[in-house]
C-alpha positions as CSV (number, residue, x, y, z in Angstrom):
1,X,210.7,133.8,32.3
2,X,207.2,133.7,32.3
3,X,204.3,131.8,33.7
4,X,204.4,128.9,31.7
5,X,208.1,128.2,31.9
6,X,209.1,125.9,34.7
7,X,213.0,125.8,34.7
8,X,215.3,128.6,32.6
9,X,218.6,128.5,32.5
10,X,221.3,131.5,31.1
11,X,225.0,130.6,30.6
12,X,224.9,128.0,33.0
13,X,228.2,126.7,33.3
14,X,229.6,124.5,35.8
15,X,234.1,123.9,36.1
16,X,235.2,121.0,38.8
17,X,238.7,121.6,39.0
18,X,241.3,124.3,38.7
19,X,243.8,125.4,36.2
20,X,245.3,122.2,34.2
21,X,243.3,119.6,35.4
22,X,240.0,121.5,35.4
23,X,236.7,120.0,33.6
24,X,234.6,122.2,31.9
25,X,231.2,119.6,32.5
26,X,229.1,122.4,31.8
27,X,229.6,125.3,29.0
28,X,227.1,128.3,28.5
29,X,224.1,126.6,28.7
30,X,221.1,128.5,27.4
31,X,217.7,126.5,28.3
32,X,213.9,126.6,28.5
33,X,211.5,124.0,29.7
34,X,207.5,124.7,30.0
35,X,205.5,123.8,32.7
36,X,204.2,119.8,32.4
37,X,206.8,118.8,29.8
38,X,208.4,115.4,29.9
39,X,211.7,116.1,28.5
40,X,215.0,113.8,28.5
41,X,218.6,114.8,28.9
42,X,220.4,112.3,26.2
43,X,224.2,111.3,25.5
44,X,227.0,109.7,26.5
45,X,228.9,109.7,29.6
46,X,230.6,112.6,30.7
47,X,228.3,114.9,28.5
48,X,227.2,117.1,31.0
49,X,224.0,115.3,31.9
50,X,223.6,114.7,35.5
51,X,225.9,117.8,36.3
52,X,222.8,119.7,34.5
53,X,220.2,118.0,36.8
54,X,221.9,118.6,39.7
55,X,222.4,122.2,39.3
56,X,218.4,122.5,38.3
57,X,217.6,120.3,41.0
58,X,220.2,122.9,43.5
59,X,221.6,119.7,44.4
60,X,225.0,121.7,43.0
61,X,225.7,125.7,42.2
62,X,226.9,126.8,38.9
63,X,230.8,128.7,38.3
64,X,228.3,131.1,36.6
65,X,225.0,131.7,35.1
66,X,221.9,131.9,36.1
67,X,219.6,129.3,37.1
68,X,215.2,130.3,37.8
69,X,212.4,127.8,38.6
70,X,209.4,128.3,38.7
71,X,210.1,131.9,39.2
72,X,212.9,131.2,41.9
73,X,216.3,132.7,41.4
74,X,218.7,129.8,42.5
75,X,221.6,132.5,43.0
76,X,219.5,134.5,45.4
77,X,219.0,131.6,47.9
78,X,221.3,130.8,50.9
79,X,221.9,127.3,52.2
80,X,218.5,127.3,54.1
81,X,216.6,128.9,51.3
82,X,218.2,126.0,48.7
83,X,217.0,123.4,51.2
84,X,213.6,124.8,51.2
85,X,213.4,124.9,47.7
86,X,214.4,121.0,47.3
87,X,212.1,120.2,49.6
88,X,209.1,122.4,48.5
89,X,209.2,122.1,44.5
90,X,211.9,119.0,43.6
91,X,211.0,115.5,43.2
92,X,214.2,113.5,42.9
93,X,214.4,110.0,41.4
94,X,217.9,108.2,41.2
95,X,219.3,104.8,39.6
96,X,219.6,103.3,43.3
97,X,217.0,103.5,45.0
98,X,218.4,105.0,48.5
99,X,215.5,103.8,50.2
100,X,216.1,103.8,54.1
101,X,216.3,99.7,55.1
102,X,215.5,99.9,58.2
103,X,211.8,101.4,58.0
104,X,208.8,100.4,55.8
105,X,207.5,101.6,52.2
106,X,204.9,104.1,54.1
107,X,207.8,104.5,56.2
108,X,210.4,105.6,53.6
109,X,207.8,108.2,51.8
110,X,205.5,109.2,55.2
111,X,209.2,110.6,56.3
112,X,209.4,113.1,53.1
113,X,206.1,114.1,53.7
114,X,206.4,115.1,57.3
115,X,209.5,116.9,56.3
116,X,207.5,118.5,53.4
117,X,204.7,119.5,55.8
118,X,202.2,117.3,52.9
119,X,198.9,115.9,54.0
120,X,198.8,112.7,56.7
121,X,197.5,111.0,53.9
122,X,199.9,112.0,51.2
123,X,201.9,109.1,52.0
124,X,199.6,106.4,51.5
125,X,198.1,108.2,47.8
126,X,201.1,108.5,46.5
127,X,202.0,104.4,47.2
128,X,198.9,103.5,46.0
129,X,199.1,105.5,42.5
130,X,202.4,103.5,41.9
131,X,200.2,100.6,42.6
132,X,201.5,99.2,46.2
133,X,199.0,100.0,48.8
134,X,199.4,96.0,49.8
135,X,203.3,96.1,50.4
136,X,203.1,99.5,52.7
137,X,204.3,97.2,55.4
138,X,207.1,95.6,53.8
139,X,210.6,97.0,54.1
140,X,212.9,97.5,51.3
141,X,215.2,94.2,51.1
142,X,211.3,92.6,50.9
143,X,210.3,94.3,47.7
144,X,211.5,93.3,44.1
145,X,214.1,96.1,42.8
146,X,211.0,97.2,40.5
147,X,208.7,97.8,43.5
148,X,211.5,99.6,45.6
149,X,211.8,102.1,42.6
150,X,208.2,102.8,42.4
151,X,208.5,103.0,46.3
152,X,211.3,105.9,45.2
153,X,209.1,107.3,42.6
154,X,206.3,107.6,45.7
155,X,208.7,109.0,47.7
156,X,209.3,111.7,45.1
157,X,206.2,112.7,44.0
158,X,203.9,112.4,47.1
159,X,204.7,115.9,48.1
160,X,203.7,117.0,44.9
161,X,206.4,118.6,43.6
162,X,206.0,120.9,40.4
163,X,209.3,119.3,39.0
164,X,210.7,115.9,39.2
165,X,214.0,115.4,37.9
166,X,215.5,111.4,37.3
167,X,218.6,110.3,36.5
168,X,218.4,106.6,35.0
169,X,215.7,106.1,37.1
170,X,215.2,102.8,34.7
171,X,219.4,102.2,34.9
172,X,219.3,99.3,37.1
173,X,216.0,97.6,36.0
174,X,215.3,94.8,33.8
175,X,213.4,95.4,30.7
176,X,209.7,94.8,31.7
177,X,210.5,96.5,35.4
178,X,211.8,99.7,33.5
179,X,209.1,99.8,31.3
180,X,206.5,100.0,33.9
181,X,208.1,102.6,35.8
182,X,208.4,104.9,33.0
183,X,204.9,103.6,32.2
184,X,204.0,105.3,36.2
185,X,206.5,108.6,35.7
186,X,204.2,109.1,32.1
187,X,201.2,108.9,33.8
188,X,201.9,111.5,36.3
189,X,203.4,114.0,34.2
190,X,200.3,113.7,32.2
191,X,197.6,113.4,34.8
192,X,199.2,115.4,37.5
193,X,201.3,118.1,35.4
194,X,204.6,117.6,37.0
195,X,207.1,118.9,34.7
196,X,209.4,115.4,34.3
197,X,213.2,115.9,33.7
198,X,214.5,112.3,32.7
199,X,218.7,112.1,32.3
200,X,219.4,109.1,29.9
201,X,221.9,107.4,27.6
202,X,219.5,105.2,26.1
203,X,218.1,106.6,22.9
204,X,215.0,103.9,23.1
205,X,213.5,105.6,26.3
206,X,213.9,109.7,24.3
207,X,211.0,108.1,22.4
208,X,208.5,108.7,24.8
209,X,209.4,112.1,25.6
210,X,207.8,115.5,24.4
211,X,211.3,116.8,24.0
212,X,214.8,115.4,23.6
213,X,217.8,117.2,24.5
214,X,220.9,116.1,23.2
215,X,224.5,117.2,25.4
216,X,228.0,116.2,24.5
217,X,230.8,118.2,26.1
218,X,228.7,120.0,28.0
219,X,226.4,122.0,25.5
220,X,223.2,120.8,24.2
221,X,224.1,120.2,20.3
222,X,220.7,119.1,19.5
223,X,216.9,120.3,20.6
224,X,214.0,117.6,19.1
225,X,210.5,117.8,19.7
226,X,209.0,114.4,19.4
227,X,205.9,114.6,17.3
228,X,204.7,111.1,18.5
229,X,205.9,110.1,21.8
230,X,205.6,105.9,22.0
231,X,203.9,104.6,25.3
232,X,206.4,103.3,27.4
233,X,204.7,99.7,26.4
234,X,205.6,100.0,22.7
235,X,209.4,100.2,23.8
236,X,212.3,98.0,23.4
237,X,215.7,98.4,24.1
């Protein structure tokens, strides 16, 4: 691994289960992502998608392999040392939007950064580069689901992670919504570098990444640089 590659995996592979009834969701994956690419994860379900995001993100440990990001060793870290690494260099964006209801939109993302040890004014950046510095005040169940994803997206990336890893962030979004949020996670993989892994079944949204990586039964089957990746605009699905 060198200094341009953010995420490397080795024979990652990942078993729920034991003997008959064990699922092999992961099988010898062999993977390298650079530093400030916008790649995304694409198949169908139960292709071994999210189960690869997790382990990256150290949400989940492999059976075997190896995992290394950003020159961090996943196997050598203990159950502090994989908290500290979530919380120093991991955005994470979901489908729902686990936003805490009973405190604010500064509320939700000022509680990440105190946890991350960010700025004091980290918070308030990161809602206004998603574009809602006038609902700070508003809780969640007073947001549209669009605003309480970008809230998540703030929430994510106002510690300034080096990686941020989504899975559907767009799932549960209607077609305009979904478009501007991918519209927001472009923007900041190419203005602020973050390496962007997006996890995916829609083949519409792969045409806006740098690189699609294409997983069924666990193994990538297909590795597609984009030469022309669409602005999220331009898509339609």
């Amino acid at each position: 691994m060198t200094g341009t590659t953010a995420v490397s995996t080795r024979e990652l592979t990942r078993v729920f289960g034991q003997g008959e009834v064990a699922v092999r969701a992961l099988d010898s994956v062999d993977l390298e992502i650079a530093k400030g690419e916008f790649v995304v994860l694409l198949g169908p379900s139960g292709s071994g998608k999210t189960t690869l995001l997790n382990l990256i993100g150290g949400i989940d440990e492999p059976t075997s392999g190896e995992i290394t990001v950003d020159d961090i060793s996943l196997a050598e870290l203990d159950g502090s040392g994989r908290t500290a690494f979530r919380r120093d260099h991991v955005g994470f964006v979901f489908q729902f939007f686990n936003l805490i209801p009973t405190l604010t939109a500064y509320e939700n993302v000022r509680l990440i950064t105190d946890i991350a040890g960010a700025d004091d004014d980290a918070a308030a950046t990161a809602l206004d580069a998603v574009g809602l510095s006038h609902r700070v005040s508003n809780f969640p169940a007073g947001l549209s689901g669009g605003e309480q994803q970008r809230v998540a997206v703030a929430r994510a990336v106002a510690k300034m992670p080096p990686l941020l890893l989504g899975d559907e962030p767009t799932g549960s979004l209607d077609l305009e919504t979904g478009r501007q949020v991918l519209a927001l996670l472009h923007r900041l993989n190419r203005e602020q570098g973050i390496t962007m892994l997006l996890v995916t079944h829609s083949a519409v949204i792969a045409e806006m990444a740098d690189r699609v990586l294409k997983l069924r039964d666990g193994r990538i089957v297909d590795d597609i640089r984009v030469a022309a990746p669409k602005p999220a605009d331009d898509l339609v699905w």
